[in-house]
C-alpha positions as CSV (number, residue, x, y, z in Angstrom):
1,X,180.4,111.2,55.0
2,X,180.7,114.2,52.8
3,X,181.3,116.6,56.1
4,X,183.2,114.1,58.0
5,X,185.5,114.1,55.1
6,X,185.4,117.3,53.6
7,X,184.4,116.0,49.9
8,X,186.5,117.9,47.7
9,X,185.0,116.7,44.6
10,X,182.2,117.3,42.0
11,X,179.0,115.3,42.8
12,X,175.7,115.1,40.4
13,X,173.5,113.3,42.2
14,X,170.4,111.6,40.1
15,X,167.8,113.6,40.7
16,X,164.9,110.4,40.0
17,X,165.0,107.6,39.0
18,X,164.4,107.1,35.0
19,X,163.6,103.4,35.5
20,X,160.3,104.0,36.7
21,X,156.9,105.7,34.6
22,X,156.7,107.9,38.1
23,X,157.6,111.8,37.4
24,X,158.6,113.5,39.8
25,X,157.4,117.0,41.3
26,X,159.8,120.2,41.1
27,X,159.0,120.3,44.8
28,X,160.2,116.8,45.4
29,X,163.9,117.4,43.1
30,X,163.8,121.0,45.4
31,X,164.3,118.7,48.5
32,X,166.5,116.7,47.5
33,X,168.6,119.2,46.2
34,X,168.3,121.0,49.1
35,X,169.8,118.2,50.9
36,X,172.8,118.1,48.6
37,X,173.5,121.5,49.4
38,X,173.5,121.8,53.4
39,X,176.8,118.9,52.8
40,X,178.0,120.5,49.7
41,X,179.4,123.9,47.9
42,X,176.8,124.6,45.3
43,X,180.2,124.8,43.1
44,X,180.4,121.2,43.8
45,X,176.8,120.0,42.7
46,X,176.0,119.1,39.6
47,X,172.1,118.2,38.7
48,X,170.8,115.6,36.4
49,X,169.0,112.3,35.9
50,X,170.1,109.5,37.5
51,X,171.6,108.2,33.8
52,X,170.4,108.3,30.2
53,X,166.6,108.3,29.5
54,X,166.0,105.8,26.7
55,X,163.7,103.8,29.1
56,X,160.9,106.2,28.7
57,X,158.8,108.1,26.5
58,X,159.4,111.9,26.1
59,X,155.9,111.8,27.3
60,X,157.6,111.2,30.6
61,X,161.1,112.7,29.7
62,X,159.9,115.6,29.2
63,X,157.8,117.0,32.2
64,X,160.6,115.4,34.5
65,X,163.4,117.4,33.0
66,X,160.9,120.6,32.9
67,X,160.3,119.9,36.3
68,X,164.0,119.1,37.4
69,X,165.2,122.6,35.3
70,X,162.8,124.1,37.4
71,X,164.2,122.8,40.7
72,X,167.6,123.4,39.7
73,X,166.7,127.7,38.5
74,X,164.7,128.5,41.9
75,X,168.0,127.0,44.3
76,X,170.0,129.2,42.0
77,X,168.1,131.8,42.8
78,X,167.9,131.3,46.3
79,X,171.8,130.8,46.5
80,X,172.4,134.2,44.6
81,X,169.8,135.9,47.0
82,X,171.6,134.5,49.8
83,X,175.4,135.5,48.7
């Protein structure tokens, strides 16, 4: 849908789910992102939780925003490469 229609807006997908003890891998979030991007202008994409994080511990919080920073700096990286 976001080809077929040429999505014009800004987009931030959640990048896991906060409802759930699970944390997620950088890898994983690198994926997904990487998804995102083959359908989107990296101008376009915005990356964050899927909402606010009061559900969990930072226990949890805190490796899944480490690890979803991470994700976000080595796409950067690749994009800049790439331009």
């Amino acid at each position: 849908a976001f080809t077929q229609y040429q999505y014009p807006n800004d987009i931030g997908p959640g990048m896991y789910d906060i409802h759930s003890p699970r944390v997620p891998e950088q890898e994983e979030m690198e994926v997904l992102l990487g998804h995102a991007l083959s359908v989107l202008d990296p101008s376009q994409l915005w990356v964050n939780p899927d909402c606010g994080l009061k559900t969990r511990s930072w226990e949890e919080v805190e490796p899944a925003l480490r690890a979803m920073v991470g994700a976000a700096r080595n796409l950067r990286k690749g994009i800049v490469r790439s331009s």
